[in-house]
C-alpha positions in Angstrom: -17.7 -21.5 -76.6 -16.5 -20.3 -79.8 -20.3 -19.9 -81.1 -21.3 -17.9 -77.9 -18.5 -15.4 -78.9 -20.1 -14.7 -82.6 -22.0 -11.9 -83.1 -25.1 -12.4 -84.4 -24.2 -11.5 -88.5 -21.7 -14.1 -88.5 -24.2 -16.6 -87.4 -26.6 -15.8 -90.7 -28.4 -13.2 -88.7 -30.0 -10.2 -90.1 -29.2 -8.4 -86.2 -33.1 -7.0 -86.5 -35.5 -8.4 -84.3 -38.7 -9.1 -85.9 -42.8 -9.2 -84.5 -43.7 -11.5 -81.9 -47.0 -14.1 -82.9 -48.9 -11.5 -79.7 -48.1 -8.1 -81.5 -49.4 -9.6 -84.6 -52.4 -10.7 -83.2 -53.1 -7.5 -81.2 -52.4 -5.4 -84.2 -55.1 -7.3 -86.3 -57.5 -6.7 -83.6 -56.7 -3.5 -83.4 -57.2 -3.4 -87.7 -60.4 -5.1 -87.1 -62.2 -2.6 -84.3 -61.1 0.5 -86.7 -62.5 -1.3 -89.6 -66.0 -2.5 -87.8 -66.3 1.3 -86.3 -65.9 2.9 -90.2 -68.3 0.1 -91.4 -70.6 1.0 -89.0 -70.1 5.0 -89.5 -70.8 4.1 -92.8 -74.1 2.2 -92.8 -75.4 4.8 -90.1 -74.6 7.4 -93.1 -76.5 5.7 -95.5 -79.3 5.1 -93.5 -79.6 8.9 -92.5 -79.2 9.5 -96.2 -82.2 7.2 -96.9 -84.3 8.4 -94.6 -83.6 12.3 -95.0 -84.8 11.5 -98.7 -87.7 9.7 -98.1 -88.7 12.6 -95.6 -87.8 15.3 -98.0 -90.0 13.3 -101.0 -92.7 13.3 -98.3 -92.5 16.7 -98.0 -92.4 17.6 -101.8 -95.3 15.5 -102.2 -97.3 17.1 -99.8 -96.7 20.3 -101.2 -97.3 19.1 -104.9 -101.0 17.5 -103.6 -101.7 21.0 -102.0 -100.8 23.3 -105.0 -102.7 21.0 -107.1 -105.8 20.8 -104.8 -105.7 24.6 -104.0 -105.6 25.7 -107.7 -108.3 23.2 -108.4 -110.8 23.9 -106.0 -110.1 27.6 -106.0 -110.9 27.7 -109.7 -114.5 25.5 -109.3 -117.1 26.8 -111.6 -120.5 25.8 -112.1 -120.8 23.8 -114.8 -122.7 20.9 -114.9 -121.4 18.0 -117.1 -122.7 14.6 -118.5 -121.3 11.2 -118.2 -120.2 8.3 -121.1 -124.5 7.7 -121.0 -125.4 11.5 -121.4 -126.9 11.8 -118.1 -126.2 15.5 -116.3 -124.6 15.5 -113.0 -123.6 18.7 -111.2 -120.6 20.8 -111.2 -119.4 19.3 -108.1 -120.1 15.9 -106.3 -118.2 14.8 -103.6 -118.3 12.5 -100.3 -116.2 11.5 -97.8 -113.3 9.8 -99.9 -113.7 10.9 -103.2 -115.1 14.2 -104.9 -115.6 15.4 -108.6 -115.6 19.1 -110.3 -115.2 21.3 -113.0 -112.8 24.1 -112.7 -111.2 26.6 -114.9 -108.1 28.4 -116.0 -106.9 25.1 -117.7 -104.2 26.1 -119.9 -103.8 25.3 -124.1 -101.1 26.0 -125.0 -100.9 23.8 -128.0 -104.3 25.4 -129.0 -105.9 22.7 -129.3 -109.6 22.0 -129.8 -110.7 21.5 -126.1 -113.0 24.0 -123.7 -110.9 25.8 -121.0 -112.5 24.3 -118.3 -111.7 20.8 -117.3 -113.6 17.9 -115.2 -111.0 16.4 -112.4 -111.6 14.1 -109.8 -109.5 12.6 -106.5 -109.7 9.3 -105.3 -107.6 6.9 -103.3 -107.0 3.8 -105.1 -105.4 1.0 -102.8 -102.8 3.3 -101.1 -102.2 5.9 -103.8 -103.9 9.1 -103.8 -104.8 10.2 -107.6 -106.2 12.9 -109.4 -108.0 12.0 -112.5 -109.0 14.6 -115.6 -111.3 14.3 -118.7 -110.0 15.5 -122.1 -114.0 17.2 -122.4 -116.3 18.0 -120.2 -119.4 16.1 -122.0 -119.5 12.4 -123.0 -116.0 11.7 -122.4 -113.9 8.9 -121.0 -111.0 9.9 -118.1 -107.6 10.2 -119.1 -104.8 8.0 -117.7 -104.9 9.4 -113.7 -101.9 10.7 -112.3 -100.4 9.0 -108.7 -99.7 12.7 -106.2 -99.6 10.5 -102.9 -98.4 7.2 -102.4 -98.6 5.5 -98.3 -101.8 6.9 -97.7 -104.2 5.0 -95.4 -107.3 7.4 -95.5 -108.6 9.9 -97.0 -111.0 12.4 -95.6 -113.1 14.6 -97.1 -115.8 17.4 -95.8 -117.2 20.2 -96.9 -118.5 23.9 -95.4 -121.8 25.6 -96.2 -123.0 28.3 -94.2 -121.4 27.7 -90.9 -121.9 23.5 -91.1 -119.9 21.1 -92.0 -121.0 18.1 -94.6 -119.8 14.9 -95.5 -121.6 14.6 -98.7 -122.1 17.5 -101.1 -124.5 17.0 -104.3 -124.8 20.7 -106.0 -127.8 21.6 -107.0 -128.8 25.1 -109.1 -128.2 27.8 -107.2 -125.9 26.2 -104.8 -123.8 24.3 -106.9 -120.4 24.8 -104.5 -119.7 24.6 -101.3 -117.8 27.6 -99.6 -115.0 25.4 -98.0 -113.7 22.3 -98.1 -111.3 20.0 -95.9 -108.8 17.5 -96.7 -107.2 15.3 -94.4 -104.8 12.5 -95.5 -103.7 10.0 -92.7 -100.4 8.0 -93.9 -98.4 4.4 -93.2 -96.6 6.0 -90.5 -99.1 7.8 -89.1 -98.6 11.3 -90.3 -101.7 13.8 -90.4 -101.9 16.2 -93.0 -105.3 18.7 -92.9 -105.8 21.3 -94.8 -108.5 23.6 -95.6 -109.4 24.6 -99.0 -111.8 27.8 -100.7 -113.9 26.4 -103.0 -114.4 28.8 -106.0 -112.6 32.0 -104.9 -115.2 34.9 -105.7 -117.8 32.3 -105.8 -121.4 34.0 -106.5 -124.7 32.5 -107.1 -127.2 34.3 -109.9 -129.1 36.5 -107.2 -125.5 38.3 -106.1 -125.2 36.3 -102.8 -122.3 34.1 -101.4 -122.6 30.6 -100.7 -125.9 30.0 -101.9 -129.1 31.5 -101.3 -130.5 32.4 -98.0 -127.2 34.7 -97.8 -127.2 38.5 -97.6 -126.5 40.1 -100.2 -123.8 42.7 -100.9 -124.2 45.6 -100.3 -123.7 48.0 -103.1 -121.4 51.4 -101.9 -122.8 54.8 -102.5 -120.7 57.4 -103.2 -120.3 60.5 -101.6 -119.6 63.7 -102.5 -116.3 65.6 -101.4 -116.6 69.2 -101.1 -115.3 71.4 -103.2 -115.4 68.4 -105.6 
């Protein structure tokens, strides 16, 4: 009876009540659903963050393969070349996966003693599209090529002259380029890129006509007088 009437401090207690085994265990589950939902914010972050970049290199390389392919085939010139054996191919040969020509405006700015015109060519080795060069138009070997696509499945390739489209082009004199050509690269995960390119901006064959013979020529303008001129 004499226990019963003690408060709770003079039986050794601290008079606080403490957690029960349940609150503990609902507390830890609720610890646990907080800490799966910010794990899972988090790896749905990261995996937007991956694929925004791999989107945004896709895009960058596209653009790099299309400046490099417009200032390329914009600046074709005819000039025939030869190969390590010494025997002359044209300006420009190309088929359906692969083409090779000789273009201008190649910068040197090391002055170094080289033609400005240089012999590139684009081919798709395994799944990498690549542009190779030559260090001289005559004779020479190709320099190391440079990767501008990777995840490409195909590559296709035609080219315009006079209203029909080719899937082979071998220059010969007089119509050593075409007018137009297309591109179309087809990658892993099934994007379709086409393009079309001018081949040799301002192109003009020997007798003043464009594209090749059997085109009209151009006119020449005759002036006129203005009164009182």
């Amino acid at each position: 009876m004499v226990e019963k009437e003690l408060g709770p401090r003079l039986r050794g207690g601290t008079g606080q009540a403490g957690f029960t085994l349940v609150e503990v265990m609902v507390a830890l589950l609720i610890f646990s659903m907080l800490a799966a939902a910010a794990v899972a914010i988090l790896s749905l972050s990261v995996r937007a963050q991956g694929v925004t970049g791999q989107r945004l290199d896709s895009m960058a390389a596209v653009s790099r393969t299309t400046a490099i392919l417009s200032a390329d085939l914009a600046q074709a010139v005819d000039r025939p070349t030869r190969d390590e054996g010494g025997v002359q191919t044209p300006a420009m040969v190309a088929g359906p996966d692969a083409m090779r020509l000789v273009r201008a405006g190649w910068s040197n700015l090391d002055d170094a003693q080289r033609p400005s015109l240089q012999k590139v060519a684009y081919r798709l080795n395994g799944d990498v599209l690549e542009r190779a060069a030559w260090p001289l138009l005559d004779g020479a070997t190709p320099m190391e090529p440079a990767a501008l696509m990777d995840h490409v499945r195909e590559l296709h390739l035609r080219y315009r002259f006079q209203g029909a489209w080719l899937e082979q082009w071998q220059g010969e004199p007089g119509v050593a380029l075409p007018q137009a050509a297309e591109v179309t690269i087809v990658r892993d995960d099934g994007q379709i890129f086409r393009q079309l390119f001018l081949v040799g901006t301002g192109y003009r064959t020997a007798a003043g006509a464009v594209g090749g013979p059997g085109a009209t020529p151009t006119p020449t303008p005759t002036p006129t007088a203005t009164p009182g001129g």
